[in-house]
N, C-alpha and C positions, 0 to 999 in steps of 0.2 A: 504493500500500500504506500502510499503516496501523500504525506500532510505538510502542511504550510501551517508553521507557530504565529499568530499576527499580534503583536500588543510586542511590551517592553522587553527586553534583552540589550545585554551590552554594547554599546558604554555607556547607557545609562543604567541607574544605579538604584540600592533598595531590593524590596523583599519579592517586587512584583516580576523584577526582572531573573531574578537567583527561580521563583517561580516557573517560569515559561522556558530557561534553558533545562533547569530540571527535566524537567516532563520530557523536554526532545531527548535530554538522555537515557531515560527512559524506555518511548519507542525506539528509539536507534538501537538499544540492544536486542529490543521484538523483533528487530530485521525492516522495520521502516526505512523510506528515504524521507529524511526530516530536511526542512529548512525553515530559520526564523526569519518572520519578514519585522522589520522592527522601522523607528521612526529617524528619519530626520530630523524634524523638530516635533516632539512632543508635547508640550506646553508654551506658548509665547512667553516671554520671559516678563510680561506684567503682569502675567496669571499664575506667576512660579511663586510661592513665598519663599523656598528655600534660598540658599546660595546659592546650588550648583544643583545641576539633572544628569549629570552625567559624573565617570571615572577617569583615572589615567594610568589604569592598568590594561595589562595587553587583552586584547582578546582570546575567551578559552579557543585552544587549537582543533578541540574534537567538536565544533560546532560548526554550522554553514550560517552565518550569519548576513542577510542582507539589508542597506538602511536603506527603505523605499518611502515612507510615509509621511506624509507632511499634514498634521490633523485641522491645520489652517488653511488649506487651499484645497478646494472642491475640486481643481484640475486635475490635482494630484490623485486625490479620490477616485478620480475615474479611469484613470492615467493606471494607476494601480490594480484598480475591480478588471479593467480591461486585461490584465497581463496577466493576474491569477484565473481570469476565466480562460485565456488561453493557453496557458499550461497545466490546467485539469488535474489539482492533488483531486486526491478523494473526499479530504476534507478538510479544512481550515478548521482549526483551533483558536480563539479568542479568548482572551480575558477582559472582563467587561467591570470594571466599578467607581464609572463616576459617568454621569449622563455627557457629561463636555465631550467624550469619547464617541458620543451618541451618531452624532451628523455622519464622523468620517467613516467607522467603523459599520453603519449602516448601510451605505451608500453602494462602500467596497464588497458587502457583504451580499448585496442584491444584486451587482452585476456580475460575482463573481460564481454564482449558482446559477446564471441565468441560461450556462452553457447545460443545461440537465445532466449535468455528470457529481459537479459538486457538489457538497455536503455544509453548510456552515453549523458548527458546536459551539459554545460558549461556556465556559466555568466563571461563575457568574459569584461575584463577591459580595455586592451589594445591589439593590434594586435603587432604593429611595436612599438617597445621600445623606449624611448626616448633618450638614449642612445643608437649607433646602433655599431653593431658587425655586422661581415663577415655570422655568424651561422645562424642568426637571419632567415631569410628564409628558409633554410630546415631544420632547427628547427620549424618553424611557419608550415609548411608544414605537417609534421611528426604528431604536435597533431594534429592540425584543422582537418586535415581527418580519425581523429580516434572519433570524435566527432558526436553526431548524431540532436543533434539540439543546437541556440544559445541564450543567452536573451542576448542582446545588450544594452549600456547605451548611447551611441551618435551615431549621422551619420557619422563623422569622423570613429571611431570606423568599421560602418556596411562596408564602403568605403574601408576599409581597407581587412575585413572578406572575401570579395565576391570577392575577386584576389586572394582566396584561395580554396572556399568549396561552394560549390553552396545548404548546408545542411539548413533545415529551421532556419530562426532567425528572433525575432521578438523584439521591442523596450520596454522598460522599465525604466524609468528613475531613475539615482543612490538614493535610498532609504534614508533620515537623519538617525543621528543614537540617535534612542531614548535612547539606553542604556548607555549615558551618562548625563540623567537629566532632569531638567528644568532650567532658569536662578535663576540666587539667588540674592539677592540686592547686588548693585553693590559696596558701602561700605565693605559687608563683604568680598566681593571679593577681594578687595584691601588690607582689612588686612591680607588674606592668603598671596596676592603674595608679602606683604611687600610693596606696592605702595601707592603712596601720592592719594587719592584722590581728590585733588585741581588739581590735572591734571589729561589733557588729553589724549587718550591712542588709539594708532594705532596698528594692529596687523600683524605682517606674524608670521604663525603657519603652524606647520609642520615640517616633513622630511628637510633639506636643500641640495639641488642638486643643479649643474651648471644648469639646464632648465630652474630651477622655478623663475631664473630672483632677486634674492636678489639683485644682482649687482645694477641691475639700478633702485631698490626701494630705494637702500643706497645712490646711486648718484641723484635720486631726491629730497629727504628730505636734503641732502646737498646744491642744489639749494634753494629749499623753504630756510632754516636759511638763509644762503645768503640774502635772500629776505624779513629777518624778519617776516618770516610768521609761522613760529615752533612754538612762545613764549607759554607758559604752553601747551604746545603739546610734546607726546614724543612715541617714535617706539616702541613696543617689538618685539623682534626676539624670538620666543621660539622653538626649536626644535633640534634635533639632529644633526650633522653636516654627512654628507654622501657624504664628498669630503673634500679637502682639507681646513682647517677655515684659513689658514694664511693672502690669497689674501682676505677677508672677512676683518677679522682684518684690515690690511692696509688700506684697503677702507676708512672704519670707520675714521681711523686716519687723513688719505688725506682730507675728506670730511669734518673735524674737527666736526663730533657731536658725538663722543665721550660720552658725558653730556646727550644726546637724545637720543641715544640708551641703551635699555636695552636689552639686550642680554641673556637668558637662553636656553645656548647652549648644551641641554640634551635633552632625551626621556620624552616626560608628561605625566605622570600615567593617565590612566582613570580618576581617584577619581582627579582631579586636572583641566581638560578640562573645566570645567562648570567654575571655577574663571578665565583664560585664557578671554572666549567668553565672560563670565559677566561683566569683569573689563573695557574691550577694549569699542569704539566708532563704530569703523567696521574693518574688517574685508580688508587686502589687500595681490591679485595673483598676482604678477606683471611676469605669465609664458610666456616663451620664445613658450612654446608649451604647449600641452595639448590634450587630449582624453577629460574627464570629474575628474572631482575631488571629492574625496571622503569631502577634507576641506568644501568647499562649504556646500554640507549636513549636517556638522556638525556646521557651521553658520544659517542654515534652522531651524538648532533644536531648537538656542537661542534666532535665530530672530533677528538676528546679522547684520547686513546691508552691503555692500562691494565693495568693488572698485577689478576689474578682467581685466584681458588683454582679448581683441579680439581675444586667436584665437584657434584652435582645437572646442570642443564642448562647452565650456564656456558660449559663450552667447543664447545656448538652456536652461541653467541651469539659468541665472541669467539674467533678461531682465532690460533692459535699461533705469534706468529712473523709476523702481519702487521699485524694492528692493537694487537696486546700479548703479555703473556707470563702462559701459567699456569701457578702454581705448586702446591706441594702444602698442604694446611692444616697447616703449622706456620713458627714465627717463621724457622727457618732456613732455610725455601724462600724465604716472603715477603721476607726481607732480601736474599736472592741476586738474587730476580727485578724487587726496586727500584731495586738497586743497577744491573743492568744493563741498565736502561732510560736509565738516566743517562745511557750509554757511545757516544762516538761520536755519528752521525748517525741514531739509532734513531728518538729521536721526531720526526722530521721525516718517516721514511718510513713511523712507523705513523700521524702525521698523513695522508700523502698517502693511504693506503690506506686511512682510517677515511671520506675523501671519497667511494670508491667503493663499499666494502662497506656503508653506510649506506643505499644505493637500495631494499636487498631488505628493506627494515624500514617499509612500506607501513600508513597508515590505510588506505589505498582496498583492498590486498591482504585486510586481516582482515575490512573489511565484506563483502565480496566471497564471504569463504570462509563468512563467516555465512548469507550466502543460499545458497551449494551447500548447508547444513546445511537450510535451510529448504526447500529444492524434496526432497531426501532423505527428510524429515517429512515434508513436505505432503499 
């Protein structure tokens, strides 16, 4: 068979891209002829909050990577749907989670089935953004029905899909990402990121948006000190800031832990993930919302243990009481359900248990389920 990867892959950079080359390595070892088609330009750079969308590391060698796509220019669009209809994979692979991808990925996606041979699939992250705009619907509209079947990562997610396209989609749960390691002793860990080991180490990791609820992880670890309950405990924030950092800042200040926050307010290289998860204790989402989270998987990998909010698909991902604790979205559940992770022999047994419940979090499961989706089309 014959597939075309379309969405992020190198040089640009993130979980979405480490995602889509995965998978082609994946079918590449089923005996597929894989190639990713990826972008040009991906976001206008007055629509980027970060620094940078891209690496300046070489391109993986085992991969066929081609940059065709320009998501700003309709020409291109067609310019592209016309090439992939004329060289006939079987089916095109997409990753779809933000409606802005909607127009191009639509477009290409319609002219490129229009030769009756192809197939378009999509693995579909989010439907309704978590940030919502006016577009967002017949933008959502526009790709979903240019779509021919879906793999889904939560019921949130499915709940979403099925007010739009009545097209097969079937479950798969978000995959870990092996291609960032195994854990390493947690010492050395420390002396990468510069950390005392004598203490203790809480994590939010990631991206930082208004959603994902920092606010009230800051306001409750401000409560705990209040409460002397911090002492050789301390937070890292590590992630890139993709909103405004000032009302962040202040928080901090207000909250006076200052001293207990460490803040590494940047992009974390792949090569740098595994001392992040190794150095920490566990892992805390304190999300206002949510679909499913790719962080979570990358805590499966290390066997990381975690404290998550109740709500979107989170607690299909992380159950209760064996690999971490959910709580409700506000500082006063958060702080309770940090606090007693601390306690006793907890994270050692939702370490031991993160070992086992980790297996059902399969690349090979979601390709897999990709193809039931394509023999369903066919």
């Amino acid at each position: 068979m014959k597939l075309t990867i379309l969405g992020p892959a190198h040089p640009y950079r993130g979980g979405l891209a480490s995602i889509m080359e995965t998978m082609a390595r994946v079918y590449q070892r089923r005996g597929y002829e894989v190639d990713l088609c990826t972008f040009t330009v991906q976001y206008p750079s007055l629509l980027f909050p970060g620094k940078s969308q891209t690496v300046t590391t070489p391109a993986p060698e085992d991969l066929t990577i081609r940059r065709e796509v320009n998501t700003c220019n309709p020409l291109n669009w067609w310019r592209v749907g016309q090439m992939l209809k004329r060289e006939r994979p079987d089916f095109i692979l997409l990753k779809y989670w933000t409606p802005f991808m909607a127009p191009c990925f639509g477009t290409i996606a319609r002219l490129a089935r229009s030769n009756g041979h192809t197939k378009v699939l999509c693995q579909i992250d989010n439907v309704d953004p978590h940030e919502k705009h006016m577009i967002d619907k017949p933008f959502n509209r526009y790709f979903l029905r240019s779509v021919d079947g879906f793999v889904y990562m939560s019921d949130e997610v499915y709940r979403q899909l099925v007010a739009y396209t009545d097209a097969p989609a079937l479950f798969s749960p978000h995959p870990r990402f092996e291609n960032f390691g195994e854990r390493i002793d947690r010492a050395e860990a420390c002396v990468h990121l510069e950390l005392d080991p004598a203490q203790r180490y809480a994590l939010f990791f990631g991206l930082i948006r208004d959603y994902k609820g920092l606010d009230m992880l800051l306001k409750a670890w401000g409560s705990m000190k209040r409460a002397g309950k911090t002492q050789g405990r301390k937070l890292i924030v590590a992630g890139e800031f993709y909103t405004a950092p000032e009302p962040y800042h202040r928080l901090i200040a207000e909250e006076g832990i200052a001293d207990e926050v460490i803040l590494h307010d940047r992009f974390i290289p792949d090569s740098m993930v595994a001392d992040y998860f190794s150095a920490c204790d566990f892992l805390v989402l304190p999300y206002r919302s949510a679909t499913q989270s790719g962080v979570t998987q990358i805590a499966y990998q290390f066997s990381t243990p975690m404290v998550v909010t109740n709500v979107g698909g989170l607690a299909e991902i992380v159950p209760d009481g064996r690999v971490g604790y959910l709580c409700e979205p506000n500082q006063t559940s958060i702080a309770a359900k940090v606090e007693q992770i601390w306690q006793g022999d907890t994270l050692e047994r939702f370490h031991a248990n993160c070992l086992v419940e980790r297996e059902r979090f399969s690349w090979e499961e979601m390709c897999a389920k990709l193809l039931e989706v394509y023999e369903l089309v066919k």
